[in-house]
N, C-alpha and C positions, 0 to 999 in steps of 0.2 A: 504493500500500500504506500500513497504516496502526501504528504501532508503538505502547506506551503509556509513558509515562514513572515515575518513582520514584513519583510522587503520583496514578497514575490517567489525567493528560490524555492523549487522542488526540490524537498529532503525524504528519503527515503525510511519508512518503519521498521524495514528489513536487517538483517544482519550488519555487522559493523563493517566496512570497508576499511581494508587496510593502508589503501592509498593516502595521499594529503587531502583529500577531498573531505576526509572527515572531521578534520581539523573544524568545519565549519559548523560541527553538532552541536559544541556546548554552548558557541551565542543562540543555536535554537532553539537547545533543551532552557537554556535561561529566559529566553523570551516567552515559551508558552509555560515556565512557571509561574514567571511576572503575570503572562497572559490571565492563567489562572484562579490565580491568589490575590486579583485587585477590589473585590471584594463587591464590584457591582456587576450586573449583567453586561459582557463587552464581548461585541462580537467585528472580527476584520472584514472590510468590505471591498467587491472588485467596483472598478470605475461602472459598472454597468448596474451597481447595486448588488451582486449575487453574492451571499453570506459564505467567504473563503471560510472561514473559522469562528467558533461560536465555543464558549467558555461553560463551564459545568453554571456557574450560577444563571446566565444568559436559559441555559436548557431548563432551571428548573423556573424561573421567572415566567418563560415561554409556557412551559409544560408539553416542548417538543423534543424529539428526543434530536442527537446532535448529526447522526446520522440521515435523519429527513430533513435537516437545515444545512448541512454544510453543500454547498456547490447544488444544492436544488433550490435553495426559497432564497427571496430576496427582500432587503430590509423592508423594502414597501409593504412584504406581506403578512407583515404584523402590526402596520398602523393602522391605527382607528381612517374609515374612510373619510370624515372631515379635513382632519390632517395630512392625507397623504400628498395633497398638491404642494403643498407648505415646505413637508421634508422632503421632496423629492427638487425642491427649489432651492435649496439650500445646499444638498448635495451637488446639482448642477453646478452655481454660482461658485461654491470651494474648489470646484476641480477647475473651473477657468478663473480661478486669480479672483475672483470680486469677493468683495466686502460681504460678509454672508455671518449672522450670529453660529458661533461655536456654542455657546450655551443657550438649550433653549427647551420647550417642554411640549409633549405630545400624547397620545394615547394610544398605549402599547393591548391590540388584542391578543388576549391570550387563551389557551385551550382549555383549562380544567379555572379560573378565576373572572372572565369574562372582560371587558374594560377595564385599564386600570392606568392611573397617570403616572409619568412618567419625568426626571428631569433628566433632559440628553444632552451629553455633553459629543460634539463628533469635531475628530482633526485630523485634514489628511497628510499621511505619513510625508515629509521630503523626499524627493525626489522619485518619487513612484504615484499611480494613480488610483492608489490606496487609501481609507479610511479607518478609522479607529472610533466606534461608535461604544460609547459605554453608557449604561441604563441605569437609574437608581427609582425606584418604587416611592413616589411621595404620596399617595392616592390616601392614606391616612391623612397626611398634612393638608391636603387641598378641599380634602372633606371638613376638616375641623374649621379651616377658612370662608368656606362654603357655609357653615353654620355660623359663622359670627357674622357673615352678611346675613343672613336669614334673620336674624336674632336685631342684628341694629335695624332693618326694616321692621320688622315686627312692633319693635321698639319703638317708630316712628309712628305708623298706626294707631297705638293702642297708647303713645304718648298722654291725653287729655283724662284717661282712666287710672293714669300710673301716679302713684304718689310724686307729688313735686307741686310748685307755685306756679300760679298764674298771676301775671303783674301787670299793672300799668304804670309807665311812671311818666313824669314833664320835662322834656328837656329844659323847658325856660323855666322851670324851677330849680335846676341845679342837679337833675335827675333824682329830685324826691320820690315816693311811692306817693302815689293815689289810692290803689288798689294793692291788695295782697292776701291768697289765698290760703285757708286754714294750712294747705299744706308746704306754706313755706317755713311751719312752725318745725316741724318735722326735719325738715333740712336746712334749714340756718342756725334753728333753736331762738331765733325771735318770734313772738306773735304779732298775727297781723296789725294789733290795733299800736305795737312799738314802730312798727315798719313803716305805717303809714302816717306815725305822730311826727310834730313839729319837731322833736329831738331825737328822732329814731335814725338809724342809717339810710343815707343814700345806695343806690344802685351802682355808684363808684365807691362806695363804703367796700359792700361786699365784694369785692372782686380782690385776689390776691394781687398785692403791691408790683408783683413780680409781671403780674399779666396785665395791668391796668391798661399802660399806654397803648397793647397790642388789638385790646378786648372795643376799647373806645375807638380807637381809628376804623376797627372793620364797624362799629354801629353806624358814626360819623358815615362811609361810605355809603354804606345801602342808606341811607337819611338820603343822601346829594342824591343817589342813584331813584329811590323811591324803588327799591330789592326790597327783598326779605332777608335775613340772616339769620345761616345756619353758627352757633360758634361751642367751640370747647375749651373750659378753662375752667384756676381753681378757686373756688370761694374762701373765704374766710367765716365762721360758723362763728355765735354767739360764748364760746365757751376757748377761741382761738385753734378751733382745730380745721381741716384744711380737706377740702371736697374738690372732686374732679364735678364739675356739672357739664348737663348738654344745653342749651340757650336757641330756642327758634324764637324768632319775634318779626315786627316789623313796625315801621315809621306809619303813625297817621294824623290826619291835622281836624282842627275842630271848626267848626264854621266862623270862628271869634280867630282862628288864623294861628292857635295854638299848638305846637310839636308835642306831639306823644309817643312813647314804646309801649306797644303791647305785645307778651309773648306770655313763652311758657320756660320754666327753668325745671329740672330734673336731672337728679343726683346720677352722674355716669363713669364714680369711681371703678368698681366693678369692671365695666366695660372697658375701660383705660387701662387695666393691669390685663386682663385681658390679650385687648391689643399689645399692651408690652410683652408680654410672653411668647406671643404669637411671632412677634419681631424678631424675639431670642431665639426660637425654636428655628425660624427660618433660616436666619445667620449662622446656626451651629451646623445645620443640614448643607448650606450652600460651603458653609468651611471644610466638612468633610468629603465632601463632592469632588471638590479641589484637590484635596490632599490624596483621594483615591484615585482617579483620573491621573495626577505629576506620578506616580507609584506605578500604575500600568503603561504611562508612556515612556517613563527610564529619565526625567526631568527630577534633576537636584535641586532643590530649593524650594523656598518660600518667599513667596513675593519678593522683595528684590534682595531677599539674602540667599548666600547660595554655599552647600557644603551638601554632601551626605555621607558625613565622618561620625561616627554614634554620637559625638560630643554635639556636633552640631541639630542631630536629630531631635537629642533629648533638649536644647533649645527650643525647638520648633514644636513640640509635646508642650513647653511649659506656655510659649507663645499662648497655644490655643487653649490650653486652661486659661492664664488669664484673661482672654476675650471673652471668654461665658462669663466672667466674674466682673465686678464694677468696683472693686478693692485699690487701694494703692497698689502702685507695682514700683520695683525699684533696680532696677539691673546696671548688676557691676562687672567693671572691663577696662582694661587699658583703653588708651587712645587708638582708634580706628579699627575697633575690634567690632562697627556696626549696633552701634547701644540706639543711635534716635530712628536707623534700621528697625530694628527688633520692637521699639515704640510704635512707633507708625504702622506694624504689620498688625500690632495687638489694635489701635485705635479703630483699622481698616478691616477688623475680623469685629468688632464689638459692637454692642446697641447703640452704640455712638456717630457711628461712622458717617452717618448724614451731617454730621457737624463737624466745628472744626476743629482741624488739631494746631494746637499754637505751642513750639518752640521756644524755649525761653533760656538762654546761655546766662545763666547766675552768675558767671564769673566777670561777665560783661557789663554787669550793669553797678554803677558807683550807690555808694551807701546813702548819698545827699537824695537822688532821684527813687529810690527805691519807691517809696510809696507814689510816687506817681506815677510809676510806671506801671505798679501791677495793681491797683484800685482806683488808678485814673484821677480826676481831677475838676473842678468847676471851675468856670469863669469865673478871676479876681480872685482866683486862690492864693496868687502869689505872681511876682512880678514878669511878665512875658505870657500870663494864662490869658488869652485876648478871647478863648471861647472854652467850654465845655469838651472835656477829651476824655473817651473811654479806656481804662487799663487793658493791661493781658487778662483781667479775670472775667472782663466783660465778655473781650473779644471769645474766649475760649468757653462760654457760657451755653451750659447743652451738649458741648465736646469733651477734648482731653487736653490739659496743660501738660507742655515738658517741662520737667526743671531739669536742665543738662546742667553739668558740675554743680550739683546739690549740696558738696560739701563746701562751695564758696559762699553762701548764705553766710550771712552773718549772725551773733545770736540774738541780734534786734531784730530781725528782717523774719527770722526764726516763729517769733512771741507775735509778728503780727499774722505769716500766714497760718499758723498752729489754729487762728480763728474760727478763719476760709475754713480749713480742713477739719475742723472739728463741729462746721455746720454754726456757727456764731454770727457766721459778716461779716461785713466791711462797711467802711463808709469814705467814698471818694475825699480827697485835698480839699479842704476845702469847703464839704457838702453834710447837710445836716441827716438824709436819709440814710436806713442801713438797706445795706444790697444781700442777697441770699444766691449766689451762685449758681447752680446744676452741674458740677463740674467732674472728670476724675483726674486726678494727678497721678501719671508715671515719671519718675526722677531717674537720673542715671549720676554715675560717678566712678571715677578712676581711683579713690581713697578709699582707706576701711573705714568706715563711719564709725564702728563702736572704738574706734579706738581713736576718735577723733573726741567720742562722747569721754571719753576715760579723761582728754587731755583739756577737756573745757572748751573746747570747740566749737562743740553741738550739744543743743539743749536734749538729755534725755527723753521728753515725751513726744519731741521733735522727730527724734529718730523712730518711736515707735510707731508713729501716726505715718512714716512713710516706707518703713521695712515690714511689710505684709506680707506681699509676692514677692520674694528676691529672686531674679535669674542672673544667672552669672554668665557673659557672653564668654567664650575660650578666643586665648589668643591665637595667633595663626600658626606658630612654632609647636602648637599641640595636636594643629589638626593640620599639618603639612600635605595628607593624601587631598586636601580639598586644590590645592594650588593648582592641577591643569582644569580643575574647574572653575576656578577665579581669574585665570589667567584667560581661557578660553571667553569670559563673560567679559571683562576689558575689552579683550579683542575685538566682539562683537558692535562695542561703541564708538570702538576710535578707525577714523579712516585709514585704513595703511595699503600703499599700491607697492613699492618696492622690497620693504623688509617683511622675509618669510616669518609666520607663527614661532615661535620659543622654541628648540627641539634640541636633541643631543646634549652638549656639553653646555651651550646656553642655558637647555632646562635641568641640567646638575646643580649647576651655579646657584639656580633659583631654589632648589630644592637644598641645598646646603647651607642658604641663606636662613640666619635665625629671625628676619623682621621684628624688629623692635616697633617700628610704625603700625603693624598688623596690615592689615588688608588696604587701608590707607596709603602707605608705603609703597604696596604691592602694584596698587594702581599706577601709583606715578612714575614707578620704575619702570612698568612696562610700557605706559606711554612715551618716556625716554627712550626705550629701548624701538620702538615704532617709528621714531622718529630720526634716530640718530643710530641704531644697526649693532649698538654697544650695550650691555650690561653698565648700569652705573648706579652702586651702591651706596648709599651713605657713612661716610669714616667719622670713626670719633679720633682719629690719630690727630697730633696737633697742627697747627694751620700752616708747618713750615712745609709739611707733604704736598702742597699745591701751591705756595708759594718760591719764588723764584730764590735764590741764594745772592745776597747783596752785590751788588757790582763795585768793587773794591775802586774803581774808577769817581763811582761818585760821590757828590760830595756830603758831608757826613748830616746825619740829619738831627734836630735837638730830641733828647733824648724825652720831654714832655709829650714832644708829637708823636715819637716812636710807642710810645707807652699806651698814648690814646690810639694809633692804630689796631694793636695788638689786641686791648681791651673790646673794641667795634667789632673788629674778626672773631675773637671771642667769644662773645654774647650771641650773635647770630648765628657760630656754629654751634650753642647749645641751646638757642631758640627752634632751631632747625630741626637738631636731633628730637625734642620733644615736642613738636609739633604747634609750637609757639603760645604753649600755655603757662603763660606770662606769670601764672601764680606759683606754678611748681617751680617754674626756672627763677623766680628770685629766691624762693627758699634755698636751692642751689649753691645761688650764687654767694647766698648769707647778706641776703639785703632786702629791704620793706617793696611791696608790688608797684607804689608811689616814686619810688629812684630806680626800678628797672622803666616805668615809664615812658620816664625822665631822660634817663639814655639812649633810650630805642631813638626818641625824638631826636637829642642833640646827636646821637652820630646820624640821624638818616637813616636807619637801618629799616628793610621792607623786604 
């Protein structure tokens, strides 16, 4: 019998061949165990659609057997017939070069389960007119989805019967209540005859601080537009506790020419965690989709980190824990060892990920500016505030804050975000409101923190509120087998037309090299090397190695200037080697971060 492999070749079932022909079994026998072991239904497809190879979970997914699928049935003859024009469109368009979704979802018929959804992921192989089609079963998830629409419809309907308020209030009163139904008592914990008294809350009363401006601009609209308004946000309840509501209402005027809302308000906490779960659930589903699919196509990496050295695996494990999780994370790593990498893949995996993620280099920012940088600031806070400016906490509000060099914090800077982080507030330069965030904070740092806390460095409860998740990213000298996959992923970004890929004794070189810079390092040496056809490594030898030996001819030079030469060359080649983190390198040098500054300026050094 004869089977075909990833690329096409006919390999033979039969007896072993003692020729070099055979040579070519074990990337087969490894492809159809990858094949087999990716944990979704993945079957190989010809240009024509006919299903070359078909995986044991694919057979029982189908509930055909693999003998009546391979090389007789084609993909098409397991789609639902709605879909079939869709993926047969999408298979066309990948094989001629167009823009066609790789990820997308369909309805797989099956023999012994009947309809069932489906998430497909399909890629066709390089250089062959091959596909790699893999299935995963979400037809659970799409139902549970499928019932939370049915359910907020329903919801909608039966809205006027379900416990909640119905309101009128005056805009030209300042959005007082007029009106207010027994059962707002129920869900604010005010009665109606508080709500609708001279001293009772307004309709901007009740609305959480956080949602005010958002909640008033969509009413404002549909008012100008003369719409109706659907909206969701969270109340503030008599007793200070804190409700998700749903809010349908609309604008109407009276014959005396008076603005009113009338709607209806109903508690749709429930429904919001809900919805959030459903969010989580899908993110965790579309995250392992990911990671099964990289698995059966022979792709090392994670989003743009790349290794598949166990060290780096078991990163990529810890990654996606903490993406299910909404905890501090805090990972530690040399410099260029991929820490705001390993950040951004957690932000870009988690409930978050629609929002943003804000970057924030601690080591960069001075002690003076601090609070206005990360809780912003009002008009007239201080000299040069000509308007209102929002911090990093604003900006990052709903998302994920980096703190890169966390151990640069100061322990003032410390006492204020320990506030932020412990759910307390802030209140902008300047401004009398407290602000309540939605934030998570991942930190990263090249320092041992607790031994930073041992030396008064860092506030102990400081450190606890940010050492929850700790991942440790490995440096590149531990996970050396990753290097022709880091090198091959450079490659792929920088244009090079003359100088061949790294090979032989050039990739000894690289492979003997201990990277101090990490992957950082790795980068730029090989863009050097693309550019200029040479290996060029970083020396810590002293600076007389590349500098020329005195020309005894000339004439002598004072020995002040000579001294300030040395020191300039100096300083930069140990700026250099540490990657120009200005805090480590004055420690170094045994001088305050204020006089390496200082120096950087006056020699010019850049």
């Amino acid at each position: 019998m004869e089977s075909s492999d990833m690329n096409g070749t006919k390999t033979s079932r039969g007896p072993a061949r003692s020729d070099g022909k055979a040579s070519s079994r074990p990337k087969n026998r490894t492809f159809r165990s990858v094949f087999e072991n990716t944990g979704t239904g993945t079957i190989l497809i010809e240009a024509d659609m006919t299903v070359a190879m078909a995986n044991a979970c694919f057979e029982c997914l189908s509930g055909i057997t693999r003998e009546r699928i391979e090389g007789r049935m084609k993909l098409i003859d397991f789609i639902h017939p709605e879909d079939q024009a869709r993926v047969e469109g999408f298979h066309a368009g990948r094989r001629q070069g167009h823009s066609v979704p790789s990820d997308y979802g369909c309805r797989l018929i099956t023999s012994h389960n009947g309809e069932r959804h489906m998430a497909v992921r399909a890629q066709l192989i390089a250089g062959t007119t091959r596909s790699v089609v893999s299935f995963m079963d979400i037809t659970d998830l799409v139902q549970s989805k499928e019932a939370l629409e049915r359910s907020k419809k329903w919801l909608v309907r039966l809205m006027n019967n379900l416990p909640g308020m119905v309101y009128r209030y005056s805009i030209d009163a300042g959005y007082r209540f007029q009106f207010a139904s027994q059962g707002g008592y129920g869900l604010t914990g005010y009665r109606p005859g508080q709500l609708t008294g001279d001293r009772g809350p307004t309709y901007i009363d009740l609305i959480h601080p956080d949602d005010r401006r958002e909640v008033l601009a969509s009413v404002e609209t549909a008012l100008d537009r003369e719409t109706p308004f659907q909206l969701t946000y969270r109340i503030q309840t008599v007793s200070d506790g804190e409700k998700w509501v749903w809010d349908q209402g609309a604008g109407v005027r009276s014959p005396e020419g008076g603005v009113f809302v009338e709607g209806f308000i109903t508690d749709f906490t429930l429904f919001k965690q809900m919805e959030d779960e459903f969010l989580r659930r899908e993110a965790r589903l579309k995250n392992e989709n990911e990671q099964l699919w990289s698995s059966a196509a022979g792709v090392y990496g994670f989003g743009d980190l790349v290794g598949k050295s166990d060290a780096m695996r078991q990163v990529y494990g810890m990654i996606a824990k903490a993406a299910e999780m909404d905890t501090a994370v805090i990972l530690y790593g040399e410099s260029g060892t991929g820490k705001e990498l390993a950040a951004r893949r957690i932000h870009a995996m988690s409930s978050r990920r629609s929002h943003r993620f804000v970057a924030v280099n601690c080591g960069a920012i001075p002690e003076s500016i601090f609070e206005s940088e990360f809780f912003g600031y009002k008009k007239g806070a201080f000299s040069g505030a000509i308007k209102d400016s929002e911090g990093l906490l604003d900006t990052a509000d709903g998302g994920t804050l980096f703190l890169d060099e966390v151990g640069e914090i100061s322990l003032a800077g410390q006492v204020k975000l320990l506030r932020v982080i412990d759910q307390l507030g802030y209140t902008p330069v300047g401004g009398r409101r407290e602000k309540h965030p939605n934030l998570r904070i991942i930190a990263a740092t090249n320092k041992d923190l607790k031994q930073l806390v041992k030396n008064g460095d860092m506030r102990e409860d400081f450190f606890f509120r940010i050492h929850i998740f700790p991942i440790h990213m490995p440096p590149l000298r531990s996970r050396k087998e990753d290097l022709p996959l880091l090198i091959d992923r450079v490659i792929e970004t920088c244009p090079h037309d003359t100088v061949p890929p790294p090979a032989g004794s050039v990739l000894r070189q690289l492979m003997a090299y201990d990277w101090p810079g990490n992957v950082r390092e790795l980068k730029n040496t090989i863009q050097r090397y693309l550019l200029t056809g040479r290996i060029d490594f970083f020396t810590t030898e002293p600076a007389a190695a590349t500098t020329p030996p005195p020309d005894a001819n000339a004439p002598p030079m004072p020995l002040k200037m000579k001294m300030r030469e040395y020191e300039s060359e100096y300083i930069r080649q140990v700026l250099d080697k540490h990657h120009w983190n200005r805090s480590k390198v004055a420690k170094m040098l045994g001088i305050d971060r204020k006089t390496l500054l200082r120096k950087i300026r006056d020699f010019n050094i850049d």
